[in-house]
C-alpha distance (Angstrom), angle and dihedral (degrees) to the residues before:
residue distance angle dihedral
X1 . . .
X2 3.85 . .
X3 3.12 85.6 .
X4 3.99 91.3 59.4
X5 3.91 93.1 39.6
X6 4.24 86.8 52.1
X7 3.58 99.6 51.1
X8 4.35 97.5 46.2
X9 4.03 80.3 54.3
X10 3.56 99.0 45.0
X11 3.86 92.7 43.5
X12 4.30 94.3 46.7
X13 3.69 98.5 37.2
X14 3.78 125.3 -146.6
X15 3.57 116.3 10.8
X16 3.70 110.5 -99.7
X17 4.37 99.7 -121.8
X18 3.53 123.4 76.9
X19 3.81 126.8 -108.8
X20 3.62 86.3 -118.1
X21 4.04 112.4 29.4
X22 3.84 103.4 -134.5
X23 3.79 108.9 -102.5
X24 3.61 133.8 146.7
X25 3.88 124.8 -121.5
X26 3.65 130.0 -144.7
X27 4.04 113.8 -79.9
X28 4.26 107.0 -108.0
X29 4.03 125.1 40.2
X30 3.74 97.8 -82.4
X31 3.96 112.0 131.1
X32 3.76 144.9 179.6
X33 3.55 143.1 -128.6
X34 3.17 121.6 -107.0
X35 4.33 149.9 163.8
X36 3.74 104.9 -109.9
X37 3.99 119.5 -175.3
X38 3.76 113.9 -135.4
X39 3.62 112.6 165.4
X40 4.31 142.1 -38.3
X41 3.71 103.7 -20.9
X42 3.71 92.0 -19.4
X43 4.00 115.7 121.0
X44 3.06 116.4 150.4
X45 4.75 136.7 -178.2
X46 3.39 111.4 -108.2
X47 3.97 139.6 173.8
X48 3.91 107.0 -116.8
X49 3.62 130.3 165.6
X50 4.28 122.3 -80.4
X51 3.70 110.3 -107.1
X52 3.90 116.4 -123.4
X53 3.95 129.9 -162.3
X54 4.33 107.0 -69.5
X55 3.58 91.1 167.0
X56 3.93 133.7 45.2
X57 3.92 89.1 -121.9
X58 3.88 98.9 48.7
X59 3.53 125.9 119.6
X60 3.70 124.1 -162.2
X61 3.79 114.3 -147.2
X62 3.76 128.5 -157.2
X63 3.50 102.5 -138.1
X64 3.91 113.4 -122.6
X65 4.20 98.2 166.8
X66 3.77 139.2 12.7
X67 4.01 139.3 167.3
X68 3.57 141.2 179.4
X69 3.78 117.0 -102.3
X70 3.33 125.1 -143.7
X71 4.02 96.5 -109.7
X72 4.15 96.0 56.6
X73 3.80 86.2 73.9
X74 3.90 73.6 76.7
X75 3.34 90.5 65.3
X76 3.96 94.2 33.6
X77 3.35 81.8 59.1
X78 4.29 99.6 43.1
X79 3.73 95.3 -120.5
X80 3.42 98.8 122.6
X81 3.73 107.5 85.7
X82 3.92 115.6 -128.3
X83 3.82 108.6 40.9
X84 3.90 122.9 139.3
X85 3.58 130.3 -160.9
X86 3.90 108.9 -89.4
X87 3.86 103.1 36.2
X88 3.42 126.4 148.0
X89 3.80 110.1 -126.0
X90 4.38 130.1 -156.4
X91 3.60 127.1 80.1
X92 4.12 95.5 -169.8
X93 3.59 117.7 79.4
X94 4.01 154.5 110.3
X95 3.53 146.5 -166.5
X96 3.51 148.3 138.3
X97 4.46 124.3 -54.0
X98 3.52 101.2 -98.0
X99 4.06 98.5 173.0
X100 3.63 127.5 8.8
X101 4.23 133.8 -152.1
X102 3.52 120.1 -115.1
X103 4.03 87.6 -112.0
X104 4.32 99.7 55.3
X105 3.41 104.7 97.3
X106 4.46 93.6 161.4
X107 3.69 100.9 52.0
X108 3.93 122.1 62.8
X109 3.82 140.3 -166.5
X110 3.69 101.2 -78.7
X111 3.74 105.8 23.2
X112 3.58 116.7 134.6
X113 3.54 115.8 -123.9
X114 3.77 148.3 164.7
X115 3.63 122.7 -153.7
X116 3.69 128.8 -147.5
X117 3.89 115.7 -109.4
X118 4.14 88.1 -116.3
X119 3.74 125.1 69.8
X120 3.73 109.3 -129.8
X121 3.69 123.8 -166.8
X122 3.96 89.0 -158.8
X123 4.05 101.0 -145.4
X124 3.52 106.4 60.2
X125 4.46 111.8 98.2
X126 3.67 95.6 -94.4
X127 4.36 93.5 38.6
X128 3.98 79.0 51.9
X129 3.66 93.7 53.3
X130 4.30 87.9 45.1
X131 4.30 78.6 -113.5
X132 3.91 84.6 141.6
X133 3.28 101.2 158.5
X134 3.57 85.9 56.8
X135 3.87 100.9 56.2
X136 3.64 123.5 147.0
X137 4.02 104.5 -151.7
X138 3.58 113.7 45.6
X139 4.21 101.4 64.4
X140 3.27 115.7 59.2
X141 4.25 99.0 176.2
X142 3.60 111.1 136.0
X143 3.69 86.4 -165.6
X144 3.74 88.2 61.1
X145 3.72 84.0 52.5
X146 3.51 102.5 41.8
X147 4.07 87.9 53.9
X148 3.55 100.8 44.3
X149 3.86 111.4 21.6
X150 3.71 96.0 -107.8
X151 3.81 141.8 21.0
X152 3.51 124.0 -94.7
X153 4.18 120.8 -153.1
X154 3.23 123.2 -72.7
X155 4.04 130.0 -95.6
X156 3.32 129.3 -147.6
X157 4.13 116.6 -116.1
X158 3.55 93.6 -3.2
X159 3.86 98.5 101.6
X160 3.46 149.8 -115.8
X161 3.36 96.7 -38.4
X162 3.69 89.4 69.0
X163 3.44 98.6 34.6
X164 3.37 118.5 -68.4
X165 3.63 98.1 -90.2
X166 3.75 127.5 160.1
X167 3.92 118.8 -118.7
X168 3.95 140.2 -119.3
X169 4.20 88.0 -120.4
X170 3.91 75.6 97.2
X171 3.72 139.4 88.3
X172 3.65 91.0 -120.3
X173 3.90 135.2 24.8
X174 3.67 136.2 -157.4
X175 4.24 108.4 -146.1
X176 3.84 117.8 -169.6
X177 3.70 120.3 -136.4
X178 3.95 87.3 5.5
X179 3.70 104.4 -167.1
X180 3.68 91.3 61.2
X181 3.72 97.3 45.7
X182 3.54 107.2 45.0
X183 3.89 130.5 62.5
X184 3.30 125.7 -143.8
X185 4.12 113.7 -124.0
X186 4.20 119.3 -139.0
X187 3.67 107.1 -127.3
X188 3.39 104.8 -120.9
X189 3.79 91.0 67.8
X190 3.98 119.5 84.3
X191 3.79 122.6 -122.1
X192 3.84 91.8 -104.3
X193 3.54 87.2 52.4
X194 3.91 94.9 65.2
X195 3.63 96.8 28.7
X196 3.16 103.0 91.3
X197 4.60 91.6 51.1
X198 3.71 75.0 88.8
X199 4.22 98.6 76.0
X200 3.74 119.6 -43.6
X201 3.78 97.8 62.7
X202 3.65 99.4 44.6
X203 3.49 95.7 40.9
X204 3.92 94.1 41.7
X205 4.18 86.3 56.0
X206 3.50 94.4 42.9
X207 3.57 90.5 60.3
X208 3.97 93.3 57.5
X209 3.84 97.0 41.7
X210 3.70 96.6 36.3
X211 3.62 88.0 53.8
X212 3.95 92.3 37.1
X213 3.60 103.2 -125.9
X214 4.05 105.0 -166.9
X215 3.26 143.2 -152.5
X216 4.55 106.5 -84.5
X217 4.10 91.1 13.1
X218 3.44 119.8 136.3
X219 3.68 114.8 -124.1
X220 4.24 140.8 -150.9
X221 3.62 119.6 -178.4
X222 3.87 117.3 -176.4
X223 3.77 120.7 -150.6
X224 4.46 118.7 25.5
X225 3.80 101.4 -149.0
X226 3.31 113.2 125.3
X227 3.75 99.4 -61.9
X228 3.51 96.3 48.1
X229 3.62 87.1 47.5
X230 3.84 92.0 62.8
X231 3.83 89.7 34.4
X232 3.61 86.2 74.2
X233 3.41 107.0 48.6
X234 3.42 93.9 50.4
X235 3.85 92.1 47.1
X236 3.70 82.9 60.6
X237 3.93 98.0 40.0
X238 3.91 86.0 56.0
X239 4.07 92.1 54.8
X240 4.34 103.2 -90.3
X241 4.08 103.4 167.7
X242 3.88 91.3 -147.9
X243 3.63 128.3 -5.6
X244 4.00 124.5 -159.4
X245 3.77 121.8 -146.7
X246 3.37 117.5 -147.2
X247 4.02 124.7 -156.9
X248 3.50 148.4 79.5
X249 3.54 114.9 -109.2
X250 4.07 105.3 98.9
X251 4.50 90.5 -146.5
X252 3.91 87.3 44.3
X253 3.89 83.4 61.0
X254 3.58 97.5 35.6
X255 3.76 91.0 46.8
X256 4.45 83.6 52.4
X257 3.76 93.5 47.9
X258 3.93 88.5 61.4
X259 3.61 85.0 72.4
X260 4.21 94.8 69.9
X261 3.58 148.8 -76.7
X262 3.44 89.8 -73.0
X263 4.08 93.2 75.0
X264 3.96 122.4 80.5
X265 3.23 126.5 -156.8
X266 3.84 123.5 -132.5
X267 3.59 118.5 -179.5
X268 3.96 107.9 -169.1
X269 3.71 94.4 -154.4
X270 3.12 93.7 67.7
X271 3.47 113.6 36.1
X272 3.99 138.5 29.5
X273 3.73 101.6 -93.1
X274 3.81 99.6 -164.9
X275 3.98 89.4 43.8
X276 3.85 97.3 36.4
X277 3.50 94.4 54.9
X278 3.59 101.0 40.1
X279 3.37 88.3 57.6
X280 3.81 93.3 59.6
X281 3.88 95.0 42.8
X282 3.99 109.6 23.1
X283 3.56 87.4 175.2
X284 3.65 95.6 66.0
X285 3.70 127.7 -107.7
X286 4.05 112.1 -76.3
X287 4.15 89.8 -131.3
X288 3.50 135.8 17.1
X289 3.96 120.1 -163.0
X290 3.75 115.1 -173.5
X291 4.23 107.7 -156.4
X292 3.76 90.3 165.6
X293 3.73 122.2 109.2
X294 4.51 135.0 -117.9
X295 3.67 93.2 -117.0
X296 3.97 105.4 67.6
X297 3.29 106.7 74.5
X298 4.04 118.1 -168.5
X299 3.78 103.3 -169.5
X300 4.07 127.3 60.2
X301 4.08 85.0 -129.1
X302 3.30 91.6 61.9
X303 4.49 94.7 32.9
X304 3.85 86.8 61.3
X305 3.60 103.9 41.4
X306 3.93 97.7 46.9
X307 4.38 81.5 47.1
X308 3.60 91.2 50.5
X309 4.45 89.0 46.8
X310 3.98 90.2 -122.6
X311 4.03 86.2 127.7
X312 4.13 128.1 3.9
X313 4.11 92.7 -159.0
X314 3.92 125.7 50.7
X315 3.80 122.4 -145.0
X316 3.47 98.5 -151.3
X317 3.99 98.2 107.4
X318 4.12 89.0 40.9
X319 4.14 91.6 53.3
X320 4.02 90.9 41.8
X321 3.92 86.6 56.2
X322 4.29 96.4 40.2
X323 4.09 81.9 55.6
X324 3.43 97.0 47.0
X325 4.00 104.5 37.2
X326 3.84 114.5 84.6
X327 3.68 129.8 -100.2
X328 4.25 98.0 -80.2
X329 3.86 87.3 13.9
X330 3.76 123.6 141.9
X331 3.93 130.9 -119.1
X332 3.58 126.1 -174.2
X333 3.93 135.3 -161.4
X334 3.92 110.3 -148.0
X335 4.22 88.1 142.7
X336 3.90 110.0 98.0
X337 3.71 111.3 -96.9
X338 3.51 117.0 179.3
X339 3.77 117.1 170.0
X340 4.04 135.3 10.3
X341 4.12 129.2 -62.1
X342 3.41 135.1 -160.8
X343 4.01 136.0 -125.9
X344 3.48 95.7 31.4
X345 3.85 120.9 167.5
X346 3.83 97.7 -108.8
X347 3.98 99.0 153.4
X348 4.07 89.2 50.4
X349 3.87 89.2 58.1
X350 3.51 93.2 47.8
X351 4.12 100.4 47.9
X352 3.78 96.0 36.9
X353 3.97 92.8 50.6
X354 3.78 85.9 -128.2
X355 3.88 105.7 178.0
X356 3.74 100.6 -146.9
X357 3.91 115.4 -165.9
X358 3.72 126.1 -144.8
X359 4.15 85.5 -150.5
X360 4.31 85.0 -171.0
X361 3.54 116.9 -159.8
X362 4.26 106.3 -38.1
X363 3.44 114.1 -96.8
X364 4.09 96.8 -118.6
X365 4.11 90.9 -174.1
X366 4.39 88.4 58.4
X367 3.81 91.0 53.0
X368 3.87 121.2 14.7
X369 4.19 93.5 86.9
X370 4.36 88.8 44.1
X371 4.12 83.2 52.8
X372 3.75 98.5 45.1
X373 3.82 95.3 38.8
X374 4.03 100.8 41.0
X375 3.98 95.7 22.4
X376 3.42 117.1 27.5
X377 3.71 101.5 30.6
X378 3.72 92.0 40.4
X379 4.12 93.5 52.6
X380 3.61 88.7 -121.3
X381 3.50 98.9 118.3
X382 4.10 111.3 25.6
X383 4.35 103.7 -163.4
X384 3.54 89.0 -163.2
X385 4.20 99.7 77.4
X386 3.58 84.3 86.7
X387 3.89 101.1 52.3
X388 3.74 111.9 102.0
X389 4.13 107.9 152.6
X390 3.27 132.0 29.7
X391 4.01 118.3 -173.2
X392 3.87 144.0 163.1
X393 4.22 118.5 -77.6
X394 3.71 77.3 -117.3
X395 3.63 94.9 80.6
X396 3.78 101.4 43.2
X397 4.60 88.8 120.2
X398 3.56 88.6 63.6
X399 3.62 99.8 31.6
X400 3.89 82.1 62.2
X401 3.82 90.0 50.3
X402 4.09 98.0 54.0
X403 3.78 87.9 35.4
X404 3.66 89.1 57.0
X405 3.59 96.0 40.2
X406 4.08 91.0 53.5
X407 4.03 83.9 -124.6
X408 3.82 126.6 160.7
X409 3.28 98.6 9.6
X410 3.77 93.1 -63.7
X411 4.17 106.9 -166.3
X412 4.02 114.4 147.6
X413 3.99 114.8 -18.4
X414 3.97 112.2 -147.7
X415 4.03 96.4 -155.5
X416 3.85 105.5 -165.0
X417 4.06 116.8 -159.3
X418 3.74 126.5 -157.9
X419 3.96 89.7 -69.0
X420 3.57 99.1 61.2
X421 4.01 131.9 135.1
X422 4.07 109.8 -141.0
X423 4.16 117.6 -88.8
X424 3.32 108.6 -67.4
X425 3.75 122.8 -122.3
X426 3.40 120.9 -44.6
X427 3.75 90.2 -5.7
X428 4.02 134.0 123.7
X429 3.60 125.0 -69.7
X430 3.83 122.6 -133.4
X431 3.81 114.9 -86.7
X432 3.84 131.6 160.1
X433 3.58 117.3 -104.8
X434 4.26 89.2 -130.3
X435 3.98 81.0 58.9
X436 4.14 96.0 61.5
X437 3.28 120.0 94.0
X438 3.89 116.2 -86.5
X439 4.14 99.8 -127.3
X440 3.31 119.4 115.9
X441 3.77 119.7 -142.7
């Protein structure tokens, strides 16, 4: 797989984004704080310089709540190709318009806001369609297109090969063509209420629709962080029969069976999935969603190929779902994949006329205003089940530790900066993460 990743550099040439993405800073010396990535497992606070408006559509937010997501322990871990020494990680955040362009005539100083993890330029065909993930004019990696055919938008803090963009782990945050890219949050509604418009909602509800979970299906979702989590209850708000939960963390499927009867719990350290589950449904599950992630491999195959570079991805969750979907069935990829794998079950997709969906990054812009509005607003869906910390920005390095290590209970971290409101109700308190308990899960 080195191999692979060697020869598309050597034949394209430099990578097409700066080592420092042109922006301007604020005039005088004053800085922020901010979650910088500089190497294998090594992030680190630093003081760097407060963006200002470089474009007439920028927005600069104040940051008033962060988190880590799931997929930057790719970065934590320097699998995502394209990282340099100094960037500013986090792609889920909010706050409040500090600074606007010259062009934003719908967003204030002072509005509260949460923007969606991809930049959007909101004209081109996809932006047009709300497809934001999907835009063509805000990611200019040739890597990215020299990999996969075409560029996808660009992220915030999740490197160069989306962009180059600086992240919301920061006090302060620069976000191109502003109108389209943040969302304005109703009042009544707490910050860790909204938060989570930014990524896990939208990309936890594009997983069922994409997929088209119906009303009476049968449905398996692999991996219960935080997305699968939310994949769940909306699997069951859109009329899934039964839904198994895949993982093997015991309060990852305690925290699932909160939602209702309807959810089973599968722990796959315990049991044969594949043969444990097709003994319960022998007719195959109607949907299979995998939320899990390509760098946990389960197998020693798959441990000593992915060491030795010969693949970056393993298949293991995508065959365990072709077996156990039914002839016609439907299988979704919401889970970050980011290069190729080997041994997948190709013939099995073909003969069962498995229709397995690429669901891509979720396009935030299509959903985040149906979740708030019909959702959130409605208490139909409440994001806040899956808080359970809340600490300063301060501790983000070892936040990234314990949230790697799966220790104390480690679900979604609200990290609050200097701009913060109090926890909202019914919501965590700030501790320190050398304060939690030291057991690891």
């Amino acid at each position: 797989m080195q191999f692979v990743v060697n020869k598309i550099q050597d034949s394209m040439g430099p990578v097409d984004v700066a080592a420092n993405p042109e922006w301007k800073h604020r005039p005088g010396n004053e800085t922020m704080r901010a979650l910088a990535w500089f190497g294998n497992k090594d992030v680190r606070m630093v003081d760097s310089p407060i963006p200002d408006i470089s474009e007439d559509k920028d927005v600069i937010i104040k940051v008033t709540g962060t988190t880590i997501c799931g997929s930057d322990l790719h970065l934590y871990h320097s699998e995502m190709l394209a990282l340099q020494k100094g960037d500013i990680l986090g792609h889920e955040f909010m706050g409040v318009v500090d600074r606007i362009g010259p062009s934003v005539t719908t967003l204030a100083v002072g509005d509260r806001v949460v923007a969606s993890f991809q930049i959007a330029c909101g004209t081109c065909k996809f932006c047009q369609k709300k497809l934001s993930s999907m835009c063509d004019r805000t990611n200019n990696s040739s890597l990215m297109a020299s990999m996969y055919g075409q560029r996808m938008a660009g992220f915030f803090g999740y490197g160069h090969l989306c962009g180059g963009l600086s992240g919301g782990q920061s006090e302060y945050v620069r976000v191109p063509f502003g109108e389209v890219n943040l969302l304005k949050c109703p009042k009544e509604l707490s910050d860790e209420q909204v938060l989570f418009l930014s990524d896990v909602l939208p990309t936890s509800y594009h997983s069922i629709v994409d997929t088209k979970v119906e009303d009476g299906d049968v449905v398996g979702i692999w991996g219960m962080g935080p997305i699968g989590q939310c994949a769940a209850r909306w699997a069951i708000l859109k009329g899934a029969k039964k839904v198994y939960v895949i993982d093997a963390v015991p309060a990852r499927l305690t925290l699932a069976q909160a939602a209702g009867d309807k959810i089973i719990p599968v722990n796959f350290k315990e049991v044969d999935v594949m043969k444990h589950i097709h003994e319960l449904e022998p007719q195959g599950l109607d949907v299979c969603i995998d939320c899990t992630t390509f760098h946990e491999p389960k197998t020693l195959l798959h441990k000593v190929e992915k060491a030795l570079m010969l693949e970056t991805d393993v298949s293991e969750t995508p065959n365990e779902m072709i077996f156990l979907v039914r002839k016609m069935g439907r299988i979704g990829l919401i889970g970050v994949y980011a290069g190729y794998t080997n041994h997948f079950a190709i013939g099995s997709l073909m003969e069962k006329g498995v229709r397995f969906i690429g669901n891509g990054q979720a396009p935030v812009h299509l959903y985040w205003e149906e979740i708030l509005h019909d959702y959130i607003l409605t208490g139909k869906f409440d994001p806040t089940f899956m808080i359970t910390h809340r600490v300063d920005i301060e501790d983000f390095p070892k936040l990234y530790e314990k949230f790697d290590q799966r220790y104390a209970g480690v679900n979604k971290v609200f990290v609050q900066t200097k701009a913060s409101s109090p926890p909202g109700k019914n919501c965590p308190q700030l501790t320190k993460v050398d304060d939690w308990a030291n057991v690891q899960i």
